[in-house]
C-alpha positions in Angstrom: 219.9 89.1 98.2 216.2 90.4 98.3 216.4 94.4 97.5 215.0 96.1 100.5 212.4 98.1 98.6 211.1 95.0 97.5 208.2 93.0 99.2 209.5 89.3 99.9 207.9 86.5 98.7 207.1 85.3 102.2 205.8 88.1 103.3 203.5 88.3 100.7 202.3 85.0 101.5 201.5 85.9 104.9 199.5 89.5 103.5 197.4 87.0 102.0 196.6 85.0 104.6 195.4 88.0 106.5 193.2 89.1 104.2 191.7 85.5 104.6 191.9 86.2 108.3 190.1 89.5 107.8 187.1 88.2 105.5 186.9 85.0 108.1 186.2 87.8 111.3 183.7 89.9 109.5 181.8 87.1 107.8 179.0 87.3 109.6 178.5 91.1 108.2 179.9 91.7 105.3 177.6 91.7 101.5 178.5 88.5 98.9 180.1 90.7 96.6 182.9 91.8 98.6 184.0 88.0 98.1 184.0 88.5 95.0 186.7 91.5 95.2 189.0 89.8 97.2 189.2 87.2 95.1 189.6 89.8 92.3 192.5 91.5 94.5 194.3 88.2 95.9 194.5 86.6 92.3 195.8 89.7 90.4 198.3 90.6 92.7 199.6 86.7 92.5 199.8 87.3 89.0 201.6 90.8 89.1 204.2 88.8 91.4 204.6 86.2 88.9 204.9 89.1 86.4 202.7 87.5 84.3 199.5 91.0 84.7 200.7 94.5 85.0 199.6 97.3 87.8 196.2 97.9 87.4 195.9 101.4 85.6 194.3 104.2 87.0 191.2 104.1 85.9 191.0 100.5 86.3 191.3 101.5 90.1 188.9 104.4 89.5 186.4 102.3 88.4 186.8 99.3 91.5 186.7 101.8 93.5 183.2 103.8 92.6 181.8 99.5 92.2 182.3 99.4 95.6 180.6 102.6 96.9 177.7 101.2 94.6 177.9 97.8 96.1 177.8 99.8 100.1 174.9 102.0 98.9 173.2 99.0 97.5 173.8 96.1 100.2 172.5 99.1 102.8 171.0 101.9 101.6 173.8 104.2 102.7 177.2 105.3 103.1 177.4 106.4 106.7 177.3 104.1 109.6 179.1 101.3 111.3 178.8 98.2 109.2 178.6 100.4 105.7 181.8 102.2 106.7 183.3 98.6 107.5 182.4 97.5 104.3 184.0 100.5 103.1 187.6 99.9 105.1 187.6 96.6 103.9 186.8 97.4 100.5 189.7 99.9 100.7 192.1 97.2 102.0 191.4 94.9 99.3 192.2 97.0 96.6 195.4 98.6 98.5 197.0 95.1 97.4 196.8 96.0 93.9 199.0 98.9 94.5 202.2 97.6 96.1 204.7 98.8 94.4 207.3 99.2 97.3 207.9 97.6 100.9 206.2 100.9 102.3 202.9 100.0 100.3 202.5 96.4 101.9 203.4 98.1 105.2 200.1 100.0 104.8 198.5 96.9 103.9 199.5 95.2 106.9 198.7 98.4 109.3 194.9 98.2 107.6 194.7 94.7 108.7 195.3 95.1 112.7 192.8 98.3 112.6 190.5 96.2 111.2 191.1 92.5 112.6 190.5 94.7 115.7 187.7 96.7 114.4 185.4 93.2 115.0 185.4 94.3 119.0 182.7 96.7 117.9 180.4 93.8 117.2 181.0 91.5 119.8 183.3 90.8 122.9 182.9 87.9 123.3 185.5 85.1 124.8 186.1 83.5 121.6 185.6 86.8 119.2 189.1 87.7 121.9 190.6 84.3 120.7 190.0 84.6 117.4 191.2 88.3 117.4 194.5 88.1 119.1 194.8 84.5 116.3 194.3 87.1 113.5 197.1 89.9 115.1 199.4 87.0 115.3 198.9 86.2 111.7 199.1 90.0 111.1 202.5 90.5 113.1 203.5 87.6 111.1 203.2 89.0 107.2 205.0 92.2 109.4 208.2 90.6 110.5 208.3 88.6 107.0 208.3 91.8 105.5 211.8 92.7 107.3 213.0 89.0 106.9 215.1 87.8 103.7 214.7 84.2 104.3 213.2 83.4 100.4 211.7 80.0 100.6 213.4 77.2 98.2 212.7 74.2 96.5 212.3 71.4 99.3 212.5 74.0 102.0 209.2 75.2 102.6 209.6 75.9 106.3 211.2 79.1 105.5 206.9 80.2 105.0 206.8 79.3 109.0 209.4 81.2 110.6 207.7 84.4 110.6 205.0 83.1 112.4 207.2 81.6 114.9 208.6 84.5 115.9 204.9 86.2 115.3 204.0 84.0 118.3 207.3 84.4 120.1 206.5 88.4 120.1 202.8 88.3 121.5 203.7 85.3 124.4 206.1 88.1 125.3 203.4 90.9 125.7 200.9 89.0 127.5 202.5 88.9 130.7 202.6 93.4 130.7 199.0 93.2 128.9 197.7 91.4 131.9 199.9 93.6 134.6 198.5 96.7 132.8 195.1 95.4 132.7 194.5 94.6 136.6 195.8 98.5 137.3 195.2 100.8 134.9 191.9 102.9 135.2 189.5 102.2 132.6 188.7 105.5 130.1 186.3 103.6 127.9 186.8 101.6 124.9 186.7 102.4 121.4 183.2 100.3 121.0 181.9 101.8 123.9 181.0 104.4 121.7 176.9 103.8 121.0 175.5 102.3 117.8 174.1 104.5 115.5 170.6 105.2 116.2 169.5 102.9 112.7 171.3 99.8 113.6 168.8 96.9 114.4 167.7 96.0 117.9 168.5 92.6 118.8 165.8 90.9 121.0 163.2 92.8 122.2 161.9 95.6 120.2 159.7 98.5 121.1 156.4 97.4 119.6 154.8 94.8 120.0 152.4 92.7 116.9 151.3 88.8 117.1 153.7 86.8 115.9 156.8 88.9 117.4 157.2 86.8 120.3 157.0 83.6 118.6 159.8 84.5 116.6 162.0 85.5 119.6 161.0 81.5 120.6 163.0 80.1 118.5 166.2 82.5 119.4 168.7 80.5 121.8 170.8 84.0 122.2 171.3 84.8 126.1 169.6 88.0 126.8 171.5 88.4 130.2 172.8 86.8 133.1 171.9 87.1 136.8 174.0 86.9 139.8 171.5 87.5 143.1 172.9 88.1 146.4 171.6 85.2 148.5 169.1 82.7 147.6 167.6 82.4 143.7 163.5 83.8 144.4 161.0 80.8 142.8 160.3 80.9 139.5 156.9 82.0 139.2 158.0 86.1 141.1 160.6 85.7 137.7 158.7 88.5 135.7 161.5 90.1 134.4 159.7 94.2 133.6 161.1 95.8 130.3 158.7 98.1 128.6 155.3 99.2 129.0 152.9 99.5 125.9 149.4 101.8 126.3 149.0 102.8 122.6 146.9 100.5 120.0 146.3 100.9 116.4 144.0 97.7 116.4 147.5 95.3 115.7 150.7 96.8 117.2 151.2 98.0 120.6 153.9 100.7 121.7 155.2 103.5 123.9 152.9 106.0 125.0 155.7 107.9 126.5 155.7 110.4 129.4 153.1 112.4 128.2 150.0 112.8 130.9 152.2 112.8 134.3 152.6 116.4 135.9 154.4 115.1 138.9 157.9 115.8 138.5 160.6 114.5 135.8 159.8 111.4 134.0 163.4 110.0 135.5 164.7 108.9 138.0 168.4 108.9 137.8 170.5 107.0 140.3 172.4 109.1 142.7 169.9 111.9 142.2 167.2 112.9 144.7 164.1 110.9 144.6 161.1 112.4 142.1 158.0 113.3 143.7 156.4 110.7 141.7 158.6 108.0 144.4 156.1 108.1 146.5 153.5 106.4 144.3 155.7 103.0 145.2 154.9 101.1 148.5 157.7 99.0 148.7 157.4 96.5 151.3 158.7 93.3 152.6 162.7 92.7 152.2 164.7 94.1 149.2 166.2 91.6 147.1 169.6 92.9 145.7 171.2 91.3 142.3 173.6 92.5 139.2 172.3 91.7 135.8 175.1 91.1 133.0 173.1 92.4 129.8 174.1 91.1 126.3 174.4 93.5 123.4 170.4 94.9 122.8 171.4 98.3 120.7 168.2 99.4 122.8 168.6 101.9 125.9 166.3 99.8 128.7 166.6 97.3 131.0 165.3 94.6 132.3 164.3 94.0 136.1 162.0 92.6 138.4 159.2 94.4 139.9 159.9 97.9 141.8 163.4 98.1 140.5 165.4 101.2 141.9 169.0 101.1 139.9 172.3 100.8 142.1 174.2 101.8 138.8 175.7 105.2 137.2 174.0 105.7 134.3 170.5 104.1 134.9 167.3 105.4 136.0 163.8 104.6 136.9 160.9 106.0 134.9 157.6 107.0 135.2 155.9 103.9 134.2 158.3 102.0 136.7 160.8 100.5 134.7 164.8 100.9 134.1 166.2 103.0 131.6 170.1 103.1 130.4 171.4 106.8 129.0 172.4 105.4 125.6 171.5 102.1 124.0 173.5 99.1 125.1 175.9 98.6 122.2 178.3 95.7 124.2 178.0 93.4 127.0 177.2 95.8 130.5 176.6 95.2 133.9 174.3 96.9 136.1 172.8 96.6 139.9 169.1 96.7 140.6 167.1 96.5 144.3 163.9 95.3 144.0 160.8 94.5 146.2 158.4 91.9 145.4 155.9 93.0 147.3 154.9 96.4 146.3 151.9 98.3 144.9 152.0 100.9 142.5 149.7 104.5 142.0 147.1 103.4 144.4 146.2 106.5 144.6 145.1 106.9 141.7 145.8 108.2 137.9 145.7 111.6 136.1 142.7 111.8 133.7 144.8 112.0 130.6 146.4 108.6 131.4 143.1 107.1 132.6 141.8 108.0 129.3 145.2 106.8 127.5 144.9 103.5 129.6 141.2 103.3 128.1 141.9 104.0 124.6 140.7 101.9 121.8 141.2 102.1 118.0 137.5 102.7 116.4 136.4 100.0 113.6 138.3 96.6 115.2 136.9 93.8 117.2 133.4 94.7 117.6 132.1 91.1 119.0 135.1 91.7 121.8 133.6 95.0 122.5 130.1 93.7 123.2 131.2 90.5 125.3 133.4 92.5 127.4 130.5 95.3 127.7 128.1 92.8 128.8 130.6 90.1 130.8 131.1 93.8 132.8 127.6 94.0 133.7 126.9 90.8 134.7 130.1 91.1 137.3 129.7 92.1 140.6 132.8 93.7 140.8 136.3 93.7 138.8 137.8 91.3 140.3 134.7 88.8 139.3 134.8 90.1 135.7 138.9 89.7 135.6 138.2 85.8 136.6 135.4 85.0 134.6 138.0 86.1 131.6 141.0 84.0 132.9 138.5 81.1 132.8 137.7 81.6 129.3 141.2 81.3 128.8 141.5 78.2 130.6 138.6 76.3 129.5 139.7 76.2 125.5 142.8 78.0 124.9 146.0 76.1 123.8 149.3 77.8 123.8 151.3 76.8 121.0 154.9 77.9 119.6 153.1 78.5 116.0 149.9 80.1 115.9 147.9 80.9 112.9 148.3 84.0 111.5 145.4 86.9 112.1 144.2 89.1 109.7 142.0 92.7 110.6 140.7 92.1 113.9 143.0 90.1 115.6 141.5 90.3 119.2 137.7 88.8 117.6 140.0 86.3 115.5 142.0 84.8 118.7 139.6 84.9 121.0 136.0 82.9 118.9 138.2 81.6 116.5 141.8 80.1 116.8 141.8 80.0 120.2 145.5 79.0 119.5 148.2 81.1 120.3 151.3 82.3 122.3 152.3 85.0 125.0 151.6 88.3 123.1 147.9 86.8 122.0 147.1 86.4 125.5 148.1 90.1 127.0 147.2 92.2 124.0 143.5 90.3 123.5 143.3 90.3 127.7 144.2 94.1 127.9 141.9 95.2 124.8 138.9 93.1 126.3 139.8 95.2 129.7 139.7 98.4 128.0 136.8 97.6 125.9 134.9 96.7 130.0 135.9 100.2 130.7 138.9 98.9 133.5 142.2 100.4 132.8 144.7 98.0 131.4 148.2 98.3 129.5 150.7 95.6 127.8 153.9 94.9 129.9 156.7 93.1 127.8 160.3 91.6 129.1 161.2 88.1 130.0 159.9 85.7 132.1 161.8 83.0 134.5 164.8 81.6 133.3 167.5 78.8 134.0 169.1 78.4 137.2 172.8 77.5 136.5 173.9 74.0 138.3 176.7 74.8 139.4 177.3 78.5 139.3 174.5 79.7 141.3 173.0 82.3 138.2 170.4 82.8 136.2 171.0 82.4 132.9 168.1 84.1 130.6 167.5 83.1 126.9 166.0 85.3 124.1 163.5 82.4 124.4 162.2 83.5 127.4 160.4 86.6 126.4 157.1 87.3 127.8 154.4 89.2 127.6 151.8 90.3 130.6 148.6 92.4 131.7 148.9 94.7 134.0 145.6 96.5 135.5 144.4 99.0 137.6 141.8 98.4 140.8 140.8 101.1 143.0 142.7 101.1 146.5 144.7 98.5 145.1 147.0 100.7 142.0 148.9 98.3 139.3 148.0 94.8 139.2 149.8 92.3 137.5 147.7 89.7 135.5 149.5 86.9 133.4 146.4 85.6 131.0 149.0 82.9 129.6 149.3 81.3 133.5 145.7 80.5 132.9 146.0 78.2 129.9 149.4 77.1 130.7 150.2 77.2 133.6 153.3 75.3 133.5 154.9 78.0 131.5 155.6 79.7 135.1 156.0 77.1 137.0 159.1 75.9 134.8 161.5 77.4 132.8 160.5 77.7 128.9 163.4 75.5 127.4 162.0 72.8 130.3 158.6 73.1 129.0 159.2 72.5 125.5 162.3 70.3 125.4 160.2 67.7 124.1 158.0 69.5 121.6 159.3 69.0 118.2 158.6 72.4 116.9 161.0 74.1 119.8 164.0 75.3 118.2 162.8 73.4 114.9 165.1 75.7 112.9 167.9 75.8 114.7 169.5 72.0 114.7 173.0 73.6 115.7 172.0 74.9 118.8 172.8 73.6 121.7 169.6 73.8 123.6 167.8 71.9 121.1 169.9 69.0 122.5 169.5 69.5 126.3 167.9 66.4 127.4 171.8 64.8 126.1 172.9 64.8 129.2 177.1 65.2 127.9 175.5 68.0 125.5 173.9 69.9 128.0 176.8 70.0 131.1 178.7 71.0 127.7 176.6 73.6 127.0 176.6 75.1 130.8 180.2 75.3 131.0 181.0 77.3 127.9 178.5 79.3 129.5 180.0 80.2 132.7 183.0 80.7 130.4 181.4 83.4 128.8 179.7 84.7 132.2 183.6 84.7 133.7 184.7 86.5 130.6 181.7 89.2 130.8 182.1 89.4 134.4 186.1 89.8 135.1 187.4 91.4 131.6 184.3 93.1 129.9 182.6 94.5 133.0 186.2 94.5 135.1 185.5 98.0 135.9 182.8 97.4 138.3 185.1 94.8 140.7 188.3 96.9 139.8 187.5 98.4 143.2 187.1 95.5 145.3 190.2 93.3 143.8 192.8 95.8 144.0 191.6 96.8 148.0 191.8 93.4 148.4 194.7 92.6 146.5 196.9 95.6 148.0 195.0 96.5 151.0 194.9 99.6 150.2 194.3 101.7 147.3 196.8 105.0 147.0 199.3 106.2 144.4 201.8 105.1 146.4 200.7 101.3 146.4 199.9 100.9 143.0 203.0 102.7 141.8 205.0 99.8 143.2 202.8 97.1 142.3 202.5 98.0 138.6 206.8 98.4 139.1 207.1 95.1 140.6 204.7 93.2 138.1 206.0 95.4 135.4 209.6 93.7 136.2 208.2 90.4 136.5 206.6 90.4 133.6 209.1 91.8 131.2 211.5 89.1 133.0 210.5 86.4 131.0 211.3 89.1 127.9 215.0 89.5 129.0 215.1 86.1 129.6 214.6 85.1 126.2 216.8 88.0 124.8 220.0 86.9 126.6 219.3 83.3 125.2 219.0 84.5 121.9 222.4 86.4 122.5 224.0 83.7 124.1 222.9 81.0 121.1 223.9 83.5 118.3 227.7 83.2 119.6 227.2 79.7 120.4 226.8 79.3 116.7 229.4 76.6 115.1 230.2 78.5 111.8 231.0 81.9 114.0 232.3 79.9 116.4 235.1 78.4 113.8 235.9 82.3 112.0 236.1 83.8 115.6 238.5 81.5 116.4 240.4 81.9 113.1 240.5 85.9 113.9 241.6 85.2 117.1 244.8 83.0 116.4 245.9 85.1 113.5 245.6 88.3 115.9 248.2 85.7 118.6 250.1 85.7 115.2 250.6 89.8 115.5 247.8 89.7 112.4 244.9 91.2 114.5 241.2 91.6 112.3 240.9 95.0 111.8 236.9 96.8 112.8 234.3 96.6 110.0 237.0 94.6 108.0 235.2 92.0 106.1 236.5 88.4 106.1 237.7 88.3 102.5 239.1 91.4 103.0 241.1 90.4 106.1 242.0 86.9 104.7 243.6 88.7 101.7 245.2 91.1 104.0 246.7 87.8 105.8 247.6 86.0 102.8 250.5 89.3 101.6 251.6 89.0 105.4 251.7 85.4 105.1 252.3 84.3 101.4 253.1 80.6 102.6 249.6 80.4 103.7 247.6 82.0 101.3 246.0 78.8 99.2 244.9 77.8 103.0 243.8 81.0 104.2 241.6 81.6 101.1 240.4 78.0 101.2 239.4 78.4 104.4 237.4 82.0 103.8 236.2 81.4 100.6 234.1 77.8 102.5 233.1 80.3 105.3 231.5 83.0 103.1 229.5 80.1 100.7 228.5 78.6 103.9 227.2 81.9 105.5 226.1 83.9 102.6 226.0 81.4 99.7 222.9 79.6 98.1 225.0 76.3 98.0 226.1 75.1 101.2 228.7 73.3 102.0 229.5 70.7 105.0 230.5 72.5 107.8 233.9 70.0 108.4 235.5 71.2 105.2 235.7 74.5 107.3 236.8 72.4 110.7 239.5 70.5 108.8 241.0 74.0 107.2 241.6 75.1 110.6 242.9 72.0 111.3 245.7 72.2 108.5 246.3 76.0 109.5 246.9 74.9 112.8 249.2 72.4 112.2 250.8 75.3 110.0 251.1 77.4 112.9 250.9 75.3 116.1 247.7 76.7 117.0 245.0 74.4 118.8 241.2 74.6 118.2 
């Protein structure tokens, strides 16, 4: 028999596996060299199991140990933060197999491998991340119940390696039913990867500068930036301008925040569920609202996107100054959030403070110096803005090609695009537009976020793709406030008539780099309806069990009629018990099939007769024990009696077994001995 200290063979079969398991969830963020360790780890421990290698010594371990904290510094710089202190973890796991002496040691083993097979919820939530996590806890829970199993695998039996994860499966079938029941009730408190992202952790998507060539990057990402669910009818594609962030500062290439500097009319936010700033009233809103909720992928950035005049309808979310949305901490996991917003709207006509007039003016000294003089004399020549802003949009339309790979631009970028390529996408358009604005003397400023997007067939949603970032003008006109101006509309203006996948299905440079997508292949029809329903897969998944807690409302009132302690209390009772039935189900079947089993079955009967026979088994007497007790009562029967026990105990207990008749036809004989019947 295995000694209980030790680990079984099994089980550390299993142990391995998970650290295969564990490697295969964090691929997608863990250094080359940690590869190398577990290969390191797996194969010594193999070899101290075989007895072939020794425990590594101390130092040994000292010395893996410090490698690793090298390798984390190395591969990122630092120590603290979320993936380095995964890399850590993991690192720590690995080398805890090299130090199992004792059943206790792989037990810590196997604890480290849920904590971290579930630490991969911090990076994504996905559907299939869920799939592939509760796969790995199965695998986990099955190196855990190997561990108290003493099935040893032998030659020609090598399903012995499979019944731990049997009953691995068996286990989490049984806790579904209560995980869901407990799920639909309970009142969520915030998950553990709720907590935000460190502040150093890259931004995925949109970022908050903006220098040529960012945008044509973000072309070639097929990543869904969010989903959006309006209430009533989709609005046309062209009123798609999808408002993000606002840049007014230029250093002659990049644009970024100003911030809230230069505004003296109340707090820079507007936080929903507080009382309107006195800033508010610079919005004319007019026309009907439109009301939608946005389902946000993972950004590790704090603002949102929404159409024009957005007020938020979501805790946690507010409007600034410049008129956009803002979240309190950046977006870490998959959110959902409600927006109003008016189409028809027109913003600081009144007028702006002279320190953002003059920040809406600025231009870096020493770049684009033809720009300057055009725009200088185009201004003269105008009689009035609005002429000026056309005669610009025509340039644009007359020679301009907009193209997924532009040159690239050295010094001054604006002179360059405009007199030279002439070739170029979203971001050449609104930063060279608002820089030949400024340079006329008419206030302008870069507006970034996404523009239109693809209407789902069949699920009546938006869907938005990294893709379908855009960049816009946006100036200001006496009497008139804000004005919207999209210079890209003038040289293609397909690109917002249509969606952006749509208008470069065809082109061969769209998506050129990314042959496993599944966008790249959207005019196969099979491909594509593929492709749209894992997507409303993922937008059921993000809508009913990552953002559950804004419709936990509605589908318990709905579900209960009404919501009170009461209520619930007996709900969560009565699905509690319906769900653990299946649980006691399979418990009394297991009962009943243990003394349904043969070989008991035959000893159980042998106990009983003798006990008729005023020989009656004796509690906790074992059954050589007993059959030698039998044997002095009853000499005559002793060779038949010990015959009989000795084929029970190899049978049960023994490595060679024997066919279960030779025990049937023992009984028989001591029944014919003693007139008993079977």
């Amino acid at each position: 028999m295995q000694p209980s200290w030790q680990t079984p063979r099994t089980a550390l079969w299993w142990m391995l596996v998970s650290v295969c398991v564990v490697l295969a969830l964090h691929h997608g963020h863990l250094p080359p060299w940690l590869l190398v360790l577990a290969l390191v780890s797996v194969g010594w421990q193999v070899q101290i199991y075989r007895g072939a290698w020794r425990l590594p010594r101390t130092l040994i371990k000292a010395l893996l140990g410090l490698s690793c904290m090298g390798g984390v510094i190395l591969s990122y710089g630092r120590l603290t933060g979320l993936e380095p202190m995964v890399v850590l973890l993991i690192s720590g796991f690995l080398l805890k197999l090299l130090e199992i002496h004792h059943r206790r040691d792989a037990l810590v083993v196997v604890y480290l491998a849920y904590f971290i097979v579930a630490i991969q919820c911090l990076f994504d939530q996905g559907m299939l991340t869920a799939l592939n996590v509760i796969a790995g806890m199965c695998v986990v829970t099955a190196a855990l119940v190997a561990l108290f199993q003493y099935h040893e695998p032998s030659r020609g039996k090598p399903g012995v390696y499979w019944r731990p994860l049997r009953s691995s499966l068996l286990i989490t079938l049984q806790a579904i039913p209560l995980m869901v029941v407990l799920f639909v009730v309970m009142p969520r408190i915030g998950a553990l990867w709720a907590v935000p992202k460190p502040a150093d952790s890259g931004t995925i998507g949109m970022s908050d500068s903006m220098s040529p060539g960012d945008f044509t990057d973000l072309g070639a990402d097929t990543k869904v930036a969010f989903r959006v669910e309006f209430e009533g009818e989709i609005p046309p594609q062209p009123a798609l301008y999808w408002r993000g962030l606002v840049f007014s500062q230029f250093d002659g290439r990049t644009w970024s925040q100003t911030g809230p500097w230069g505004y003296r009319d109340g707090a820079t936010m507007q936080w929903y569920g507080e009382p309107a700033e006195p800033w508010d009233e610079q919005i004319s809103r007019r026309g009907e609202p439109l009301d939608y909720r946005v389902t946000m992928e993972a950004s590790n950035s704090p603002w949102l996107f929404a159409l024009s005049t957005p007020l938020p309808q979501s805790r946690g979310a507010a409007l600034t100054r410049d008129f956009r949305l803002f979240y309190k901490h950046p977006i870490g996991s998959e959110m959902q959030y409600r927006v109003r917003s008016w189409l028809d709207y027109q913003l600081e006509a009144g007028g702006l403070t002279r320190w953002r007039q003059k920040m809406e003016l600025a231009l870096p000294d020493g770049f684009n110096p033809r720009t300057r003089q055009v725009a200088e004399q185009w201004f003269r020549e105008a009689p009035d803005t609005d002429a000026f802003i056309k005669r610009v949009l025509q340039l644009y339309n007359d020679s301009f090609v907009y193209t997924l790979k532009p040159p690239a631009l050295g010094k001054h970028t604006v002179d360059e695009f405009l007199w030279q390529s002439q070739r170029g996408f979203c971001e050449h358009f609104a930063s060279s537009f608002v820089f030949f604005m400024r340079a006329a003397g008419v206030p302008a400023r870069v507006v970034v976020g996404y523009q239109g997007g693809e209407r789902h067939p069949s699920e009546n949603y938006l869907l938005v793709h990294q893709y379908d970032a855009h960049a816009w003008a946006e100036v200001w006109l006496p009497d008139r406030g804000w004005v919207r101006v999209d210079p890209t509309a003038a040289v293609a203006p397909e690109r917002i008539e249509m969606s952006f996948a749509d208008l470069f299905a065809e082109n061969e440079d769209f998506l050129s780099e990314s042959l496993l997508a599944l966008e790249r292949y959207r005019h196969i029809d099979w491909v594509n309806r593929l492709r749209l329903r894992l997507d409303s897969l993922e937008y059921t998944w993000a809508k009913w069990v990552l953002g559950y807690e804004n419709v936990q409302g509605d589908f318990l009132l709905r579900l209960l009629g009404r919501i009170d302690p009461l209520r619930i209390g007996l709900f969560l009772l009565l699905a509690g018990l319906i769900a653990l039935t299946p649980v006691a189900v399979m418990m009394l079947r297991g009962r009943e099939k243990s003394h349904r089993d043969e070989l008991d079955k035959l000893f159980i009967s042998f106990c009983r007769r003798m006990a008729s026979a005023g020989l009656p088994r004796q509690p906790g007497e074992g059954p050589r024990d007993f059959a030698g007790r039998v044997a002095l009562e009853k000499p005559e029967l002793a060779d038949q009696i010990k015959s009989f026990v000795t084929a029970y105990e190899q049978q049960r207990y023994g490595p060679i077994k024997v066919d279960i008749s030779s025990l049937r036809n023992g009984l028989r004989r001591l029944q014919k001995r003693l007139g008993w019947r079977i």
